[in-house]
DOPA-61939 format. One line per 8 residues: number of its first residue (from 0); for each residue x, z, y of N, C-alpha, C. Coordinates in steps of 0.02 Angstrom, whole numbers, plus 50000, padded with zeros to 5 digits. Example, Ala and Ser with C-alpha at 12.3 -4.5 7.8 and 13.67 -1.06 7.14 Angstrom:
% DOPA-61939
0	50660/50390/49716/50615/50390/49775/50660/50390/49835; 50642/50354/49888/50684/50357/49947/50645/50394/50002
This chain:
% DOPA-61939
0	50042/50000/49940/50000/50000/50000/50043/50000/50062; 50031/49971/50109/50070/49952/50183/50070/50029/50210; 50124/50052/50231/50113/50114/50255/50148/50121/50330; 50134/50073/50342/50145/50060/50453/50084/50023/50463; 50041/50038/50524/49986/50006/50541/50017/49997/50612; 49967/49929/50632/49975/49897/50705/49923/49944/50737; 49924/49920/50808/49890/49972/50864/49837/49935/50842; 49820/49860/50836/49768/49815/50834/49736/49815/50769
8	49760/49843/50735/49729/49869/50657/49707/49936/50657; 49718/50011/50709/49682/50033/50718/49647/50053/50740; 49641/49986/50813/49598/49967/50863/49512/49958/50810; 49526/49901/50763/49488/49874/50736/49429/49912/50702; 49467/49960/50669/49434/50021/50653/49391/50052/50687; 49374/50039/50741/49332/50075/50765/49299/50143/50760; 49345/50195/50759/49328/50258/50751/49281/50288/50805; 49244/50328/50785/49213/50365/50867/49264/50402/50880
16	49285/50425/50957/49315/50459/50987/49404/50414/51004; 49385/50366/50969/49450/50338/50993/49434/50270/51024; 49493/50251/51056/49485/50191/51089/49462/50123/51015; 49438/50083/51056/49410/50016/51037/49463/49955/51019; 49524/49958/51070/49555/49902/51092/49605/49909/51091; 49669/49848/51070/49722/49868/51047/49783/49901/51104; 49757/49885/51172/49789/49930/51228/49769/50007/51228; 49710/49997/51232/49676/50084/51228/49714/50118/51157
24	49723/50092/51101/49747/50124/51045/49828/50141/51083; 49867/50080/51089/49942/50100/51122/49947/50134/51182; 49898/50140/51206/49894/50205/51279/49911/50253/51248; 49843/50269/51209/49833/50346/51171/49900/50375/51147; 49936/50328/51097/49988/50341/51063/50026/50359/51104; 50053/50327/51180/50098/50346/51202/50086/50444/51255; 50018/50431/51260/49997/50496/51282/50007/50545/51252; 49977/50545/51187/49992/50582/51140/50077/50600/51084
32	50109/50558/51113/50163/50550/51085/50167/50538/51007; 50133/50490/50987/50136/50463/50915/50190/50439/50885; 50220/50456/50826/50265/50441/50797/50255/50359/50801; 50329/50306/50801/50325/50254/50790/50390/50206/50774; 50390/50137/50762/50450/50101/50739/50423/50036/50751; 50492/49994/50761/50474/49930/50779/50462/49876/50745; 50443/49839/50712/50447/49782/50683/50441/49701/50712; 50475/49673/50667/50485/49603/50687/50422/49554/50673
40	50397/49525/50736/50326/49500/50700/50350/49414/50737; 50299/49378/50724/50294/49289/50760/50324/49291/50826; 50266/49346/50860/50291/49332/50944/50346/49385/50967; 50371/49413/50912/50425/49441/50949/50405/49528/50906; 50450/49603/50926/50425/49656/50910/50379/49659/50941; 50357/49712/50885/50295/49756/50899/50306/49838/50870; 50231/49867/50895/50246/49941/50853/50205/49963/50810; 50208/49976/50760/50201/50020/50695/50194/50074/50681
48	50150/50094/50672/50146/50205/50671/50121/50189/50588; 50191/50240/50553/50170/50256/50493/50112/50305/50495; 50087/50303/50427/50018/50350/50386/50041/50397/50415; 50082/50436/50380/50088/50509/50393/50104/50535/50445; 50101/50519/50490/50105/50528/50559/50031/50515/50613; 49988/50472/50571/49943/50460/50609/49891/50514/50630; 49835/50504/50677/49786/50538/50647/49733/50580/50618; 49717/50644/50574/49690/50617/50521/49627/50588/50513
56	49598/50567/50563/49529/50514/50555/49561/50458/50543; 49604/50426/50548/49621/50354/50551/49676/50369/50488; 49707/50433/50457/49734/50420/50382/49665/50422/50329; 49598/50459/50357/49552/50453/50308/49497/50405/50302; 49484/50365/50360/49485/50291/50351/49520/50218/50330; 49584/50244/50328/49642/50211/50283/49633/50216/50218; 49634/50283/50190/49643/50294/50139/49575/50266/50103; 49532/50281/50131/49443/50258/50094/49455/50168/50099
64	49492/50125/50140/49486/50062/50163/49532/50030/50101; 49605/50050/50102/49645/50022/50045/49669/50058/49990; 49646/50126/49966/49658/50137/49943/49711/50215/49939; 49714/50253/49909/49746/50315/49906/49807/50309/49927; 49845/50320/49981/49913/50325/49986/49957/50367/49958; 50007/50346/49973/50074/50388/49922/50076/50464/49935; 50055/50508/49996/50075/50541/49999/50004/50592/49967; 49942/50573/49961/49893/50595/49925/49915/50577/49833
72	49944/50537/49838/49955/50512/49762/49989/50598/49725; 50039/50620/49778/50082/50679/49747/50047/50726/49746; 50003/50734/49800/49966/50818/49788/49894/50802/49752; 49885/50734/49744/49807/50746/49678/49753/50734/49723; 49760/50772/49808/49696/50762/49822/49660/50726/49845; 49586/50718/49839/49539/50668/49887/49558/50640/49969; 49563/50602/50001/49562/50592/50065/49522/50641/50102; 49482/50661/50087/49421/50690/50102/49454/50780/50116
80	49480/50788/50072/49489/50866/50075/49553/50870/50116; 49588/50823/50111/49655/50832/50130/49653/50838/50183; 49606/50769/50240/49595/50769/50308/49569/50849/50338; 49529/50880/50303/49476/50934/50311/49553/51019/50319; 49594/50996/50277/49655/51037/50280/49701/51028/50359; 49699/50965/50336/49756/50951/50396/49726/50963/50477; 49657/50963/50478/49633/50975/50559/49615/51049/50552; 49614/51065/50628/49633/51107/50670/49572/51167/50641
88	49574/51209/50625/49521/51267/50617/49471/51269/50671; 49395/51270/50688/49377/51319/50726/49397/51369/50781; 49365/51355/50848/49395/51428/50849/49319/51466/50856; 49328/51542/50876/49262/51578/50875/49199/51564/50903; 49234/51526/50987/49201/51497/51016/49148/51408/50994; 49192/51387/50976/49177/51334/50923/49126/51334/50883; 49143/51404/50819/49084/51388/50765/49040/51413/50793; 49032/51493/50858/48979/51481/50884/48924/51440/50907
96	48948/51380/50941/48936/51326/50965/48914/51292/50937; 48925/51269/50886/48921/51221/50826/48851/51253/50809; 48843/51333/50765/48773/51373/50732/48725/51346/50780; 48756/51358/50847/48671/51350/50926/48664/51273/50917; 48695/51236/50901/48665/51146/50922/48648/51143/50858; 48651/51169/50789/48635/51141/50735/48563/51199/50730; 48587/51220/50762/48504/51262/50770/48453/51201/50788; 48494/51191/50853/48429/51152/50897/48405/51072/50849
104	48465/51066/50829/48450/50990/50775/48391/51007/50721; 48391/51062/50685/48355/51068/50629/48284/51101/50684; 48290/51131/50737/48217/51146/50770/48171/51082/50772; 48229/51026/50803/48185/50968/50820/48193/50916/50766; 48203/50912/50716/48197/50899/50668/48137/50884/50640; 48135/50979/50634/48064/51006/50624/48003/51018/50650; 48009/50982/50722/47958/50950/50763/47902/50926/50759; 47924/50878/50681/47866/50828/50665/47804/50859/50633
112	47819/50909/50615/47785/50978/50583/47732/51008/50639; 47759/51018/50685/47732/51042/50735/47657/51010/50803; 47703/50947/50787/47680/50884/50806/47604/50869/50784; 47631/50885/50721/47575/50846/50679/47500/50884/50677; 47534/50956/50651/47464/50996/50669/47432/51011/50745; 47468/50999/50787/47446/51004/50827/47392/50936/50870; 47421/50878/50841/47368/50826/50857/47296/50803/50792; 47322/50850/50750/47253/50877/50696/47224/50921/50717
120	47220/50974/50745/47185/51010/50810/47153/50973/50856; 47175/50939/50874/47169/50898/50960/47085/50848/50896; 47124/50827/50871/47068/50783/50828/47019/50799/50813; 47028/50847/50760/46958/50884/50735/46932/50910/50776; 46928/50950/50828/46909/50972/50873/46887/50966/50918; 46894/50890/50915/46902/50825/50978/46893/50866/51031; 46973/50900/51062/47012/50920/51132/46995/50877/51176; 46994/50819/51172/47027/50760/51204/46948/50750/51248
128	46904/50776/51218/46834/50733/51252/46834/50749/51314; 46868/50795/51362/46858/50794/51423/46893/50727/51469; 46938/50709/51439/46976/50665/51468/46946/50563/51445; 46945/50588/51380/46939/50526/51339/46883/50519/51286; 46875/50472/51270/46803/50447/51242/46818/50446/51167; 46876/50463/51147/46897/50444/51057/46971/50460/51069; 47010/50468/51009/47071/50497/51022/47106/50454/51007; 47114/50377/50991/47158/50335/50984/47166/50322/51058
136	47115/50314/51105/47135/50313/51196/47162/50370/51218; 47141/50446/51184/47193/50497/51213/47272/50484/51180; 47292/50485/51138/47349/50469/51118/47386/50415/51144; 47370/50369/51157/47377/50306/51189/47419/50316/51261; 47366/50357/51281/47379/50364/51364/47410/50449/51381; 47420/50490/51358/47464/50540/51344/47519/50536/51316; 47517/50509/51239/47586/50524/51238/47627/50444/51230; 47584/50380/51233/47613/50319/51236/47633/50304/51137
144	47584/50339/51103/47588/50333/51044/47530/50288/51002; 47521/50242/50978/47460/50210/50926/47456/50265/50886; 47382/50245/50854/47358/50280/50809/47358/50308/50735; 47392/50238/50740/47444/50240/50643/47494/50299/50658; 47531/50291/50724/47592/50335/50730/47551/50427/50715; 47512/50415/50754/47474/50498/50757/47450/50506/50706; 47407/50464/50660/47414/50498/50586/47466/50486/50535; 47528/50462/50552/47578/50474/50516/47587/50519/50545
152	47619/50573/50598/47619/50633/50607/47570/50676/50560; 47516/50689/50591/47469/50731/50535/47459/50726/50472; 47476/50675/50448/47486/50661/50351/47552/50707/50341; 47603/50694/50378/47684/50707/50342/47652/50790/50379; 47647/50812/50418/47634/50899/50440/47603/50920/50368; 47539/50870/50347/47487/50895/50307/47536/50917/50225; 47566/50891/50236/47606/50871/50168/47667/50946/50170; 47694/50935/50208/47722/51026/50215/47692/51079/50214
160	47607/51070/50254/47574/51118/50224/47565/51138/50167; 47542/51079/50114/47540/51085/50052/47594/51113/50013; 47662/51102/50039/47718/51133/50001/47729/51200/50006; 47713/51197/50050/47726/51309/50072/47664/51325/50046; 47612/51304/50036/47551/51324/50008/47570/51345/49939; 47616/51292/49896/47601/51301/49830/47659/51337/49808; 47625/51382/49780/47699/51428/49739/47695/51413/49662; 47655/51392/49638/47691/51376/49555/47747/51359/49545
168	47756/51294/49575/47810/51253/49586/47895/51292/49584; 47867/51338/49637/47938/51365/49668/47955/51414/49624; 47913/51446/49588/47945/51485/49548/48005/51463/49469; 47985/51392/49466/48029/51385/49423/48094/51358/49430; 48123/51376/49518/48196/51399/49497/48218/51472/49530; 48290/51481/49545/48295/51551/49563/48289/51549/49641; 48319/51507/49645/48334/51484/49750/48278/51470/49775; 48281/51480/49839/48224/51460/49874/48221/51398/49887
176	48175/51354/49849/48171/51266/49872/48157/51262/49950; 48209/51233/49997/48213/51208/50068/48149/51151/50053; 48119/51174/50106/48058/51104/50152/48076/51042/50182; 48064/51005/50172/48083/50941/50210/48108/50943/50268; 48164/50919/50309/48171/50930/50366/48155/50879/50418; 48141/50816/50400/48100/50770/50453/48064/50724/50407; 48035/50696/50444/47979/50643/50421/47989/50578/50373; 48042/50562/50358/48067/50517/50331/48064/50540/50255
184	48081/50610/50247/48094/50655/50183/48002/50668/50167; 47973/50658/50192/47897/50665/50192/47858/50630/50177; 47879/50557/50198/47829/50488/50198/47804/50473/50137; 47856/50463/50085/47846/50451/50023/47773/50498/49992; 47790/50570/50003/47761/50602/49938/47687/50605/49968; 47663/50559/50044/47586/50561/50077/47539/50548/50024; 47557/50469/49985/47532/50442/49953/47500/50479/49881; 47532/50557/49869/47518/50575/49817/47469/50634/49810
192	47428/50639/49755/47358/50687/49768/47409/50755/49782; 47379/50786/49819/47419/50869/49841/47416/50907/49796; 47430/50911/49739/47459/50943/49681/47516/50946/49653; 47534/50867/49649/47576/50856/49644/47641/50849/49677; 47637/50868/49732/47679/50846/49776/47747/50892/49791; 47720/50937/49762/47784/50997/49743/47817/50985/49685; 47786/50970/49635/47834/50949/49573/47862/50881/49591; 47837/50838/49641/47881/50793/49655/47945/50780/49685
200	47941/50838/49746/47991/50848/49796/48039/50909/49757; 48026/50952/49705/48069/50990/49682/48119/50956/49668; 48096/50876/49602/48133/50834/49573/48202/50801/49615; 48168/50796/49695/48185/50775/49733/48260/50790/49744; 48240/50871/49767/48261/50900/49770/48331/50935/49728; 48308/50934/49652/48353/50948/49589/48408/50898/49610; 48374/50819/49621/48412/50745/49610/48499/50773/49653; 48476/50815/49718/48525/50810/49764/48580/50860/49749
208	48652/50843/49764/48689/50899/49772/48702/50966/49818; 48669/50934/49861/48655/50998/49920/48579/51020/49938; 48550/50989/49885/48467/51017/49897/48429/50985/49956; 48450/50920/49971/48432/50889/50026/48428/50812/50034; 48365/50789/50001/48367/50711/49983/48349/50705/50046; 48372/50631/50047/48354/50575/50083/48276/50544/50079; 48272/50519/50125/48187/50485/50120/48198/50426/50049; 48252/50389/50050/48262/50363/49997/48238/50377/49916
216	48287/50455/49904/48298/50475/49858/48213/50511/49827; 48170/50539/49901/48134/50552/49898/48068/50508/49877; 48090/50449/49880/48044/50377/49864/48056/50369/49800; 48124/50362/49787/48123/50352/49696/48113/50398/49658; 48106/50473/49667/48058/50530/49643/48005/50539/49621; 47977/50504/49692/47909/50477/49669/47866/50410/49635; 47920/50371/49655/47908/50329/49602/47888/50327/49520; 47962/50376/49519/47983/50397/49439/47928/50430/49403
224	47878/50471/49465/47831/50536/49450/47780/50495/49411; 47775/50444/49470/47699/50396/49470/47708/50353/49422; 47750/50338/49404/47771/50290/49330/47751/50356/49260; 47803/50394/49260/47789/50442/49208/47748/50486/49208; 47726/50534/49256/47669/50610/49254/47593/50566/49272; 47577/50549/49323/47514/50516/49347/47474/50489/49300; 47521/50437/49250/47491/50384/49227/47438/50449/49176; 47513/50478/49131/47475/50529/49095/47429/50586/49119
232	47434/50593/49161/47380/50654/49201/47318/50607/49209; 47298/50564/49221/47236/50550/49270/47203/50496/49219; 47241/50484/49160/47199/50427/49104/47169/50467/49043; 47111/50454/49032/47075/50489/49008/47052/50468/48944; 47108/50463/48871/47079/50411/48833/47020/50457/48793; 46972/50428/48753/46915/50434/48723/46954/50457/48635; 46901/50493/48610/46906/50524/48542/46925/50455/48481; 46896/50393/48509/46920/50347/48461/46972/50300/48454
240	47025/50330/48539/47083/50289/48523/47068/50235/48579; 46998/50201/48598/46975/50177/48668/46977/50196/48721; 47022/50157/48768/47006/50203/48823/46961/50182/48868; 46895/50217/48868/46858/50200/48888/46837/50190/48962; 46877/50264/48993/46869/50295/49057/46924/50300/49098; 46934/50216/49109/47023/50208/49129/47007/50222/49212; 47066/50246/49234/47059/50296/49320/47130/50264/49345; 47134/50208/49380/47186/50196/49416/47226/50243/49463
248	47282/50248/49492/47326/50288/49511/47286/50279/49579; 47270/50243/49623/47238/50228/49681/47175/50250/49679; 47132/50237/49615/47064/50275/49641/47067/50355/49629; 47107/50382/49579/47141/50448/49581/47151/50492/49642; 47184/50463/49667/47230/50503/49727/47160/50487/49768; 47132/50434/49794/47083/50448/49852/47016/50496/49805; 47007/50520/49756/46975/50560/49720/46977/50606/49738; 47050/50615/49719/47071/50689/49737/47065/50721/49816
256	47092/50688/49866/47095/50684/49921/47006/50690/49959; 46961/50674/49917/46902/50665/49943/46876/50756/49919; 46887/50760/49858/46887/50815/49839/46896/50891/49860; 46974/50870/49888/47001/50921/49942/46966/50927/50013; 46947/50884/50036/46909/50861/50086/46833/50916/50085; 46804/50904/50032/46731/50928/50029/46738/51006/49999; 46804/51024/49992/46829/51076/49960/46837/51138/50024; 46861/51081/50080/46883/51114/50140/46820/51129/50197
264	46765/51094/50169/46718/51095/50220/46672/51141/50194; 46679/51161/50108/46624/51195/50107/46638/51272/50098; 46717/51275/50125/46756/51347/50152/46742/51356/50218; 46739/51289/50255/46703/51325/50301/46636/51317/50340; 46613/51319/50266/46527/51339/50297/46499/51266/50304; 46532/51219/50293/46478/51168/50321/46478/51153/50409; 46531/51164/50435/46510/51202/50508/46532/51104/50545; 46587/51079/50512/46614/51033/50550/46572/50966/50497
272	46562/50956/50452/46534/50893/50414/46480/50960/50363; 46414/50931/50365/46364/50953/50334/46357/50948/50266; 46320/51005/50237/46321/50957/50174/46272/50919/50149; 46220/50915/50177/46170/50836/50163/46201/50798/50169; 46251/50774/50210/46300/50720/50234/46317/50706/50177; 46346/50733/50147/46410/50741/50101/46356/50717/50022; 46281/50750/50015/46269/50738/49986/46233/50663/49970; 46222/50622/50049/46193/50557/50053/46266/50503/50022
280	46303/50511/50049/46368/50478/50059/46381/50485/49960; 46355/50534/49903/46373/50526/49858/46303/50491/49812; 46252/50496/49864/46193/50439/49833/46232/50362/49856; 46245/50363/49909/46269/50300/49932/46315/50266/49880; 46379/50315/49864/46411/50293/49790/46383/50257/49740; 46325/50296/49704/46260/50295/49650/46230/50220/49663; 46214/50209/49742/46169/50152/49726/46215/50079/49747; 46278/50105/49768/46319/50053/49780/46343/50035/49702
288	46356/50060/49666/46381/50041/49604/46321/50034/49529; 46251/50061/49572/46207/50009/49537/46161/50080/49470; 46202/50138/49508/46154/50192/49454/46095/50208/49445
C-alpha cells in the first residue's frame, strides 16, 4: 500500500472539518506543521505526508479506502479502534457538553411523539373550529403541513402508544426494550394490527447490535413477521383440511383496527361516535355484501 499521500489526494477526500482543496489541504499542513517529504513527480517536486504522521481522520479514511496499513498490520487492530486511541480524550468540559446536545438530539427526535398526539387532540376534538372549517385547512395554514403529513404524525405517535402500552412483550427479555426514537423507526410497524407491533419491533430490535434499528431494518422485521406470524395468526383453516374462511393480511389489520376503534368508543361511553351509528354502519356491511 502507498504510504505518502499528495495534498490533492487528501483534498479529494473530502473530510468534514478539513479543507476541500488541494491549497487549503497544503495551508493546513503548513499551519499545523505536518510531517512531510518531497517527491519527484511530471511537473516537477511535490509534497508527500506519510500515513503515520497524518491525521487520524484522514489515516482512518485511508485505511477503510485501500486497505489496512502496515503499521495496523503489527498491532492487529481495526482502523476504527486505533483512530479512537490515538485522538485526544475529552475533557470534563467536553463530555459535559456533548450529554446537553445529545440530550437535546434525542428530545427532538422524540418530538414526533409529541407532535403527533397533540394534533390527535386538535382533531378529535376539532380545536381548530374556531379558526377553521375542517382540519386539513387548519393544518395547512398553521403549520404549512398537508394532511397525509398530519396523519403520518398521529399514526407513528399512535404506534408508541401502543408500545409502552404493552407489557407482555417486554417481559421476555431482562433489559428494558428502548422506544423508537424518530419516525422513520415507526413507519413500518403503522401498517400492522396493534398487537403485534411489539413482537415486531422487539425482533427489530434483537436484529440490532446496539438495540437501535434503523427504519430499514425495522421494515424487514416486519416484513419477515407478515410473511411468517400473520399469515399463521389470521387464517383460519376448517376441520376438513379446507380452508374455507380465508382472511387476507389487509382485510385483517383494517379488522382489527376497526375493532380497536369501537373498543375505544364504547370506553368512553359512546360520548364522541354513538352506538346506533356504529350499529347502522354494521347493517350497511350486511346489506352491502348481500346478507
Amino acid at each position: 500500500m502507498n504510504e505518502h499521500f499528495t495534498a490533492k489526494y487528501l483534498a479529494d477526500m473530502k473530510l468534514d472539518g478539513y479543507p476541500k482543496t488541494k491549497a487549503g489541504i497544503l495551508k493546513l499542513s503548513e499551519k499545523e506543521g505536518w510531517l512531510f517529504e518531497w517527491k519527484m513527480d511530471r511537473g516537477g517536486q511535490i509534497k508527500v505526508f506519510p500515513y503515520k504522521t497524518l491525521p487520524v481522520p484522514f489515516q482512518g479514511e485511508i485505511s477503510l479506502r485501500t486497505g489496512t496499513p502496515p503499521n495496523i498490520k503489527e498491532t492487529g487492530e481495526h482502523p476504527t479502534e486505533l483512530a479512537l486511541k490515538m485522538e485526544k480524550p475529552l475533557t470534563k468540559n467536553e463530555q459535559k457538553r456533548k450529554e446537553e446536545l445529545e440530550g437535546v438530539i434525542v428530545k427532538n427526535l422524540r418530538a414526533f411523539v409529541e407532535v403527533g398526539l397533540a394534533l390527535r387532540e386538535i382533531r378529535d376534538n376539532r380545536l381548530y373550529r374556531k379558526s377553521h372549517t375542517n382540519f386539513e385547512d387548519y393544518c395547512q395554514e398553521m403549520y404549512e403541513i398537508v394532511r397525509r403529513s398530519a396523519d403520518r404524525y398521529i399514526a407513528a405517535a399512535e404506534v408508541v402508544e401502543d408500545l409502552q402500552n404493552q407489557t407482555n412483550w417486554s417481559q421476555s427479555v431482562n433489559s428494558e426494550i428502548p422506544l423508537p426514537l424518530n419516525e422513520s423507526q415507526v413507519r413500518p410497524l403503522v401498517s400492522l394490527p396493534p398487537l403485534v407491533r411489539g413482537d415486531v419491533w422487539l425482533e427489530a430490535v434483537k436484529a440490532t447490535p446496539n438495540g437501535k434499528p434503523t427504519g430499514r431494518i425495522v421494515k424487514k422485521a416486519v416484513e419477515e413477521f407478515t410473511g411468517k406470524q400473520l399469515e399463521k395468526n389470521y387464517r383460519k383453516p376448517t376441520g376438513n383440511g379446507v380452508d374455507h374462511d380465508k382472511e387476507s393480511l389487509e382485510y385483517a389489520a383494517a379488522l382489527d383496527t376497526f375493532f380497536e376503534a369501537v373498543k375505544k368508543e364504547k370506553k368512553g361511553r359512546w360520548k364522541k361516535t354513538s352506538r346506533s351509528l356504529v350499529l347502522k354502519d354494521l347493517k350497511k356491511i350486511e346489506d352491502y355484501i348481500g346478507i
